[in-house]
C-alpha positions in Angstrom: -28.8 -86.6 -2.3 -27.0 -90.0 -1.2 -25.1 -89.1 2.0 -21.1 -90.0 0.5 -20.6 -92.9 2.8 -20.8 -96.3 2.4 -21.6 -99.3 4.8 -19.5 -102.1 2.7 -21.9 -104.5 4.7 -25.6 -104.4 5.9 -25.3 -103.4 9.3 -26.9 -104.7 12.3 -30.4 -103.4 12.8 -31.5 -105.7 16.1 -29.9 -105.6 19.6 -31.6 -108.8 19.8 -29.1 -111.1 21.9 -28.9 -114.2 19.5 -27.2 -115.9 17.1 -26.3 -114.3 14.2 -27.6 -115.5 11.1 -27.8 -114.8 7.6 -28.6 -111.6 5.8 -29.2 -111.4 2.3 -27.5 -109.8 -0.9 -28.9 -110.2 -4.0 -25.8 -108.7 -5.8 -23.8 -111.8 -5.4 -23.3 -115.0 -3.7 -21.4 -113.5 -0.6 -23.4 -113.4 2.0 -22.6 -111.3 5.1 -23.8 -112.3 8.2 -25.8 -109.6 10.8 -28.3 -110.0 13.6 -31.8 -109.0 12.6 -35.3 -109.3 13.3 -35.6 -113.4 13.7 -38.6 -113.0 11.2 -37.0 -111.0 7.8 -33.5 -113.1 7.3 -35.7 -116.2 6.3 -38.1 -114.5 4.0 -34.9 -112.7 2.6 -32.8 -116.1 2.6 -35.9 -117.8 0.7 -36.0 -115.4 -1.9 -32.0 -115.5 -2.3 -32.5 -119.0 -2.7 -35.5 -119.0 -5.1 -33.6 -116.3 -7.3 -30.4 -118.2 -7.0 -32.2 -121.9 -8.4 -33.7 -120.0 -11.3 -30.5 -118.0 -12.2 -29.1 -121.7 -12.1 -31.8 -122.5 -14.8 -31.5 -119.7 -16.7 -27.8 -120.2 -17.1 -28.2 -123.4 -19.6 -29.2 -120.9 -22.0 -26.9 -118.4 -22.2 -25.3 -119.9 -25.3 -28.5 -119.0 -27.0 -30.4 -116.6 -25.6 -32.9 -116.2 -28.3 -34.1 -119.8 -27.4 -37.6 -120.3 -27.5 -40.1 -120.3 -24.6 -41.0 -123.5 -25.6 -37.5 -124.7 -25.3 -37.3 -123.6 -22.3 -39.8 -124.9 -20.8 -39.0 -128.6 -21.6 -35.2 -127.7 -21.0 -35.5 -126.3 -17.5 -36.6 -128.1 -13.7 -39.3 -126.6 -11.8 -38.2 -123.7 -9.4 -39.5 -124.0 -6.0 -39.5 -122.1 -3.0 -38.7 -123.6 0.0 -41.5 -124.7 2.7 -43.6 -121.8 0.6 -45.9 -124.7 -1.4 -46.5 -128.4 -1.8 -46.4 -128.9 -5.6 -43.2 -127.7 -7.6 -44.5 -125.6 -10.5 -42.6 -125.2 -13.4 -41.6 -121.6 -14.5 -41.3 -119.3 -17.9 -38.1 -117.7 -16.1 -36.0 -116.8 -19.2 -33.8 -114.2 -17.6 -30.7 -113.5 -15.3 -32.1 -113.6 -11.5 -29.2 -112.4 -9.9 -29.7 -109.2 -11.4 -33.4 -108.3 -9.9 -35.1 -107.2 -12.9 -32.8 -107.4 -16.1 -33.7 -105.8 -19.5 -36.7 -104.0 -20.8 -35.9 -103.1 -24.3 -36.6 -99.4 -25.8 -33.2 -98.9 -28.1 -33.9 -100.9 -31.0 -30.1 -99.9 -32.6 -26.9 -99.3 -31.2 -26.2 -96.7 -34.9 -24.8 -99.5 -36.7 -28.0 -101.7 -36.1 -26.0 -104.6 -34.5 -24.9 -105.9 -31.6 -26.2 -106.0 -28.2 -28.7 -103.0 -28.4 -30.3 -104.4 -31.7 -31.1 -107.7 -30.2 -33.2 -106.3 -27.6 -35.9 -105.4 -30.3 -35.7 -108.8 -31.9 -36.8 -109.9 -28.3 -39.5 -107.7 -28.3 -40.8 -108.7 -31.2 -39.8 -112.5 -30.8 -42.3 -112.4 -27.4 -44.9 -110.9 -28.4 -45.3 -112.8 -31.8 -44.8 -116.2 -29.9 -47.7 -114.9 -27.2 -49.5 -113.9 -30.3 -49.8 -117.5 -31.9 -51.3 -118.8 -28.8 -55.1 -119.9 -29.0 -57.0 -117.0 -26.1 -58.0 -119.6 -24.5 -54.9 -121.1 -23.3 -54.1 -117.9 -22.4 -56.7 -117.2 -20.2 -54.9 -120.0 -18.5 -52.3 -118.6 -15.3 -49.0 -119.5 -17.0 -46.9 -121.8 -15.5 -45.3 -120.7 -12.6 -48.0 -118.4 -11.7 -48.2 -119.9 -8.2 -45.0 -120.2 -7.7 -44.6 -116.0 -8.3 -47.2 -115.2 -6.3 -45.4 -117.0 -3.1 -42.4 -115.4 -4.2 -44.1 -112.1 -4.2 -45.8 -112.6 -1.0 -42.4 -112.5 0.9 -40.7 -109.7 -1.1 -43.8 -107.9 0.0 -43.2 -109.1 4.0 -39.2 -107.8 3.0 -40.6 -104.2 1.8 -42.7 -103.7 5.5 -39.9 -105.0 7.4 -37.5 -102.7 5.4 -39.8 -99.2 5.6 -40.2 -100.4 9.3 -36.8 -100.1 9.6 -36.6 -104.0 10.9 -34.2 -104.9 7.9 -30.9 -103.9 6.4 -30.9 -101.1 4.2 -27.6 -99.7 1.7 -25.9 -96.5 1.4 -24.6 -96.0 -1.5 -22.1 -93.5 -2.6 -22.2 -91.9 -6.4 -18.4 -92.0 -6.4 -19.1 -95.6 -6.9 -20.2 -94.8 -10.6 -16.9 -94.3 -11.3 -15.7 -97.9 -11.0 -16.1 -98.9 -14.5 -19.5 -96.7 -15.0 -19.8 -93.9 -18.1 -23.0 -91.9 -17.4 -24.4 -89.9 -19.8 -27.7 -87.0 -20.0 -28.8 -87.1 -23.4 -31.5 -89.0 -25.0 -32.5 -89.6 -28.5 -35.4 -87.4 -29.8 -37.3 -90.6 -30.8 -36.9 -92.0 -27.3 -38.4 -89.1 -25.6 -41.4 -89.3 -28.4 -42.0 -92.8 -27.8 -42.5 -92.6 -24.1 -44.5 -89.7 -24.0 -46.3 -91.7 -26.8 -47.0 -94.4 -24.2 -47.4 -92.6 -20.9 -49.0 -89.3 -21.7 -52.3 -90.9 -20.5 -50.9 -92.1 -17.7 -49.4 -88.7 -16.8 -52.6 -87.0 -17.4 -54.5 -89.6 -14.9 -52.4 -89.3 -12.3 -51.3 -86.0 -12.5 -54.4 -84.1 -13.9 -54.8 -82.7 -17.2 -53.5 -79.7 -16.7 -50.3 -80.7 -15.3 -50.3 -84.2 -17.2 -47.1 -85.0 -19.3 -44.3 -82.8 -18.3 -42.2 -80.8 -20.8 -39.2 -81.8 -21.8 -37.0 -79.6 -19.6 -38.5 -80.9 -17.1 -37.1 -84.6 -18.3 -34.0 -86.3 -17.0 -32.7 -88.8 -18.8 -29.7 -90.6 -17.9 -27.9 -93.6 -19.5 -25.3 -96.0 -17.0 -22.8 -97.6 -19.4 -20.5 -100.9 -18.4 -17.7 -99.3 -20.7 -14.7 -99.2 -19.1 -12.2 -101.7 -16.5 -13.1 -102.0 -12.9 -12.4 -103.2 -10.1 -14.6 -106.3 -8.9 -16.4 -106.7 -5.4 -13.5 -108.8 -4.2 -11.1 -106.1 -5.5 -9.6 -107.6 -8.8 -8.5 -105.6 -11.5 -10.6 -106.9 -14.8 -9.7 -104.7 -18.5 -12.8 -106.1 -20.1 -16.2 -104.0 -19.6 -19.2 -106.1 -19.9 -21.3 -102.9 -22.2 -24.2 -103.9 -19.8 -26.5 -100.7 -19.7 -29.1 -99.2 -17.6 -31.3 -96.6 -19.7 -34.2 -94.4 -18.1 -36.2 -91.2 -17.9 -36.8 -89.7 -14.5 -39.2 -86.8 -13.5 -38.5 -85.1 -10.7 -41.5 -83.0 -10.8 -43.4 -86.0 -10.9 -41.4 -88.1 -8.0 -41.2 -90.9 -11.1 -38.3 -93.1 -11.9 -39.3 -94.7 -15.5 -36.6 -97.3 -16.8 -37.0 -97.7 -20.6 -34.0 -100.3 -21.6 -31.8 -102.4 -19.4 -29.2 -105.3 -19.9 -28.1 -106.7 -16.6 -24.3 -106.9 -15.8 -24.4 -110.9 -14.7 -26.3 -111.7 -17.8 -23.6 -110.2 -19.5 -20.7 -111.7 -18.3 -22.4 -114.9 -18.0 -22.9 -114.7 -22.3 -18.8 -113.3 -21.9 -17.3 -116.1 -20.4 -19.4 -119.4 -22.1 -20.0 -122.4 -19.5 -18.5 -120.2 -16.3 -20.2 -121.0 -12.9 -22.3 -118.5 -10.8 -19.8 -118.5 -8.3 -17.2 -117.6 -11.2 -19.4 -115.5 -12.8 -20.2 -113.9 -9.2 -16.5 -113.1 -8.4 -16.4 -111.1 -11.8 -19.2 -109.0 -10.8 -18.0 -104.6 -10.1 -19.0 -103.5 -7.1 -22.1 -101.9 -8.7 -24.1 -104.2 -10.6 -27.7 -104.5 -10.2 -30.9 -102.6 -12.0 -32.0 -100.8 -8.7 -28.5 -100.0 -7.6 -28.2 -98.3 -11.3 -31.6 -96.5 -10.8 -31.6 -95.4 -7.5 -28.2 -93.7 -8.2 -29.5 -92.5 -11.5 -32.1 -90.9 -9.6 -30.2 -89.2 -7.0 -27.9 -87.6 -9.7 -31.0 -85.8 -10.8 -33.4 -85.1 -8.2 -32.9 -82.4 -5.2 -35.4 -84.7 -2.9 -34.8 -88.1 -3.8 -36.5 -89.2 -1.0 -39.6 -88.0 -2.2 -39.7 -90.9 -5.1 -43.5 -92.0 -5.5 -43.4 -93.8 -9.1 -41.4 -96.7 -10.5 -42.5 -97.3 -13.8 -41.3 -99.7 -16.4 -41.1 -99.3 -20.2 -42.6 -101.8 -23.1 -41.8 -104.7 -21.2 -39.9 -107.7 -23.4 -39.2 -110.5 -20.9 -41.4 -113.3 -21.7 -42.1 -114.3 -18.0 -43.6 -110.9 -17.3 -45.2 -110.9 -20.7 -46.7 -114.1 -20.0 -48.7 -113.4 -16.9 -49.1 -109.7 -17.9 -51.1 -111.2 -21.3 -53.4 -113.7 -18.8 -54.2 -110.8 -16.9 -55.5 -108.5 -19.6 -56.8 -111.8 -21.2 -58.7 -112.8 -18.0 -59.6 -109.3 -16.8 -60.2 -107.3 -19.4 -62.6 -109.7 -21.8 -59.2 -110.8 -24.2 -58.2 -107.7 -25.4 -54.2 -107.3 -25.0 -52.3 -105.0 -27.7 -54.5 -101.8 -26.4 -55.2 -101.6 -22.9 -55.5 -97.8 -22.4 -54.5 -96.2 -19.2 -55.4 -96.7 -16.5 -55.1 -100.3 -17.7 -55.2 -102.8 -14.8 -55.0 -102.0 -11.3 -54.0 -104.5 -8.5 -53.1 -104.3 -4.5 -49.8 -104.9 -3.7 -51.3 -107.6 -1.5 -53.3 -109.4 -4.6 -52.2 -112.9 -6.3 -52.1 -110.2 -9.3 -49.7 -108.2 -7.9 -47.3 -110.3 -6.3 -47.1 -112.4 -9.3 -46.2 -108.8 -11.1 -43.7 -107.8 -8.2 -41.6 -111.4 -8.5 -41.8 -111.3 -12.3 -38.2 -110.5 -13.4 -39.1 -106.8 -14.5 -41.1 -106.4 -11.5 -38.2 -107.8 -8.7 -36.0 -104.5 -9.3 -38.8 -102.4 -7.8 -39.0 -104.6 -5.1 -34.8 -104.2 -4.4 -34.8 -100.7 -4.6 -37.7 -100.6 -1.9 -36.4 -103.5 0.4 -32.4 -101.8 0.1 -33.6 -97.9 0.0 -36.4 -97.6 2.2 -34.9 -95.7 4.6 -33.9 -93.2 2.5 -37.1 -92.5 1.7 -39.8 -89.9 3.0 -42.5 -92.8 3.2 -40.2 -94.9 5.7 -42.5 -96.4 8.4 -45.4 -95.7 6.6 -45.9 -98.5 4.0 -47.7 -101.5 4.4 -48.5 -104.5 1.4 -51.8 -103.1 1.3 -50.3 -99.4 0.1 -48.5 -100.8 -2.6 -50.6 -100.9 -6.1 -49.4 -101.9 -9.9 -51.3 -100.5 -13.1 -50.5 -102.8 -16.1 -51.4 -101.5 -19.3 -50.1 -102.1 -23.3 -49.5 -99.1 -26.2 -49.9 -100.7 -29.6 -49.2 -103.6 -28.5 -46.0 -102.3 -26.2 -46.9 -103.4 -22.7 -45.8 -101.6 -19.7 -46.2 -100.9 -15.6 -46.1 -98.5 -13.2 -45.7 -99.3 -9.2 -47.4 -96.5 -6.9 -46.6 -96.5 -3.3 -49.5 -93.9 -1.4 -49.2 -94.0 2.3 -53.1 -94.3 3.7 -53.6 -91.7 5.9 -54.7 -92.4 9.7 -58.4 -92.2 9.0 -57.8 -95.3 6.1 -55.5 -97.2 8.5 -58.2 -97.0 11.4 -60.6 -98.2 8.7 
């Protein structure tokens, strides 16, 4: 379980005699500064800044969030990352940044069929029937921004080695932080569990075996992280209104899998709050727990003995139309046009592809790479994982498209190879 202490700060992981210089933290705009490896606070900085210019973007928006992707597009600059490529590419980025991988939608009502829980299915619907009018072959096109992810991806892979190498700053988190604003529940909705073991019960069965393959459900944890209640913000102010942002997911012990079916992140919330407020407003507002692998990495040490044994992190019929978007030109290039039924095991890509760095820097693809940069050391695998380890399976369910990340240390004989 999480040891119950709690470094407020990354600590110092180099007794390099330099300078200090910047660390990172994606959960705000504060950033502490600690010595480290002279390598890892520039690739870290980099992608603070290249999630920080597209949270920028994606900010004009908030007063519509349903707007189109087209309206985006012509709406938003081109994101760049700095010194990582010559021409500035423009981006589908539709979603909160600060938060590493905001919402994936599985609740499609909140029992009264309104409010924020009901507009996640309009999005899923909304994305895929926008995709759906576009000609296949400007789909089999990259989308735009492609490039652009997969230099983004490239360093939060260099980020992951440094942190299982133990080069960068890690967290420790305490549970007791849950309770700063944080209802958690353990129940699930019958037709939740049905649906996902709709979706993944080939994927169970591949990786698993058949006769182990999907587990049953008392073997099934789910657990449900609820913005309900006041709390008490990261620069200790008092604030009475909850944002209701949500973090909804099935975990499997058993199976060392974290799955996250729903999601809505806690800046994108307050930023739709508080109309026209700044990121360094909207920052200040922020509780001390507030992003997507903060949520699951907790959620998964209230309901696993071994946490560090954690294998899996899957993701559940993906809405966000960035990820959408290059995960459709995938299956469209890769697997002869054929998109609403991609069966298990679907697409497989190296962590050290163009394929899947452009997956791990999508925004539902940037929470795995948080938990794995700011938990690594918690974990059984630490010093063991390289870029190469790392491997994504896309595949879609009836036209419900989701991922799985598997990190397999090689063993010495594949490393020597």
């Amino acid at each position: 379980m999480i040891p119950m202490s709690r470094r407020s700060s990354h600590a110092a992981v180099s007794e390099r005699k330099e300078k200090p210089r910047l660390g990172f933290s994606h959960n705000d705009s504060f950033v502490s500064t600690v010595k480290l490896d002279p390598f890892v606070p520039d690739c870290l900085r980099q992608l603070y800044e290249f999630e920080s210019v597209l949270d920028s973007q994606n900010a004009q928006h908030y007063s519509n969030p349903m707007q189109s992707a087209a309206q985006a597009r012509s709406s938003h600059p081109a994101p760049g990352l700095t010194g990582l490529h010559e021409t500035q590419l423009e981006s589908d980025a539709e979603t909160s940044l600060i938060d590493p991988a905001p919402a994936f939608g599985d609740v499609t009502s909140d029992g009264n069929g309104t409010g924020i829980f009901s507009s996640r299915g309009n999005d899923i619907v909304n994305a895929s029937s926008r995709l759906g009018l576009l000609p296949l072959s400007k789909r089999a096109q990259p989308p735009r921004g492609y490039k652009s992810l997969i230099c983004a991806g490239d360093k939060y892979l260099t980020a992951i080695e440094a942190a299982f190498e133990g080069r960068s700053p890690g967290k420790k988190l305490d549970l007791k932080e849950l309770q700063n604003g944080w209802t958690r529940t353990t129940t699930a909705e019958a037709g939740t569990y049905a649906g996902v073991e709709a979706r993944w019960k080939a994927a169970f069965e591949g990786l698993f075996g058949q006769s182990k393959g999907y587990p049953p459900r008392s073997e099934i944890k789910s657990v449900s992280l609820n913005q309900d209640k006041a709390y008490t913000t990261i620069l200790g102010k008092d604030v009475n209104e909850p944002t209701q942002a949500y973090s909804v997911g099935l975990y499997y012990p058993t199976r060392s899998m974290m799955l996250s079916t729903s999601s809505y992140g806690v800046p994108t919330r307050i930023q739709e709050m508080h109309q026209g407020i700044t990121k360094e407003e909207r920052n200040k507002l922020l509780p001390t727990i507030s992003t997507l692998s903060d949520l699951m990495w907790l959620a998964w040490n209230t309901v696993s003995t071994s946490p560090g044994e954690l294998r899996y992190l899957a993701r559940d019929k993906l809405y966000n139309e960035e990820t959408m978007a290059v995960m459709d030109y995938l299956f469209v290039r890769d697997n002869k046009g054929e998109t609403r039924n991609v069966p298990w095991p679907g697409l497989e890509y190296s962590g050290d592809s163009d394929e899947g760095k452009a997956l791990l820097a999508t925004p539902n693809g940037r929470a795995t790479a948080w938990l794995l940069i700011d938990f690594a050391q918690e974990m059984k695998w630490k010093g063991e994982i390289s870029r190469r380890e790392l491997k994504v399976h896309i595949f879609s369910f009836v036209g419900d498209y989701c991922m799985l990340w598997d990190m397999e240390p090689q063993s010495p004989r594949q490393r020597a190879a």
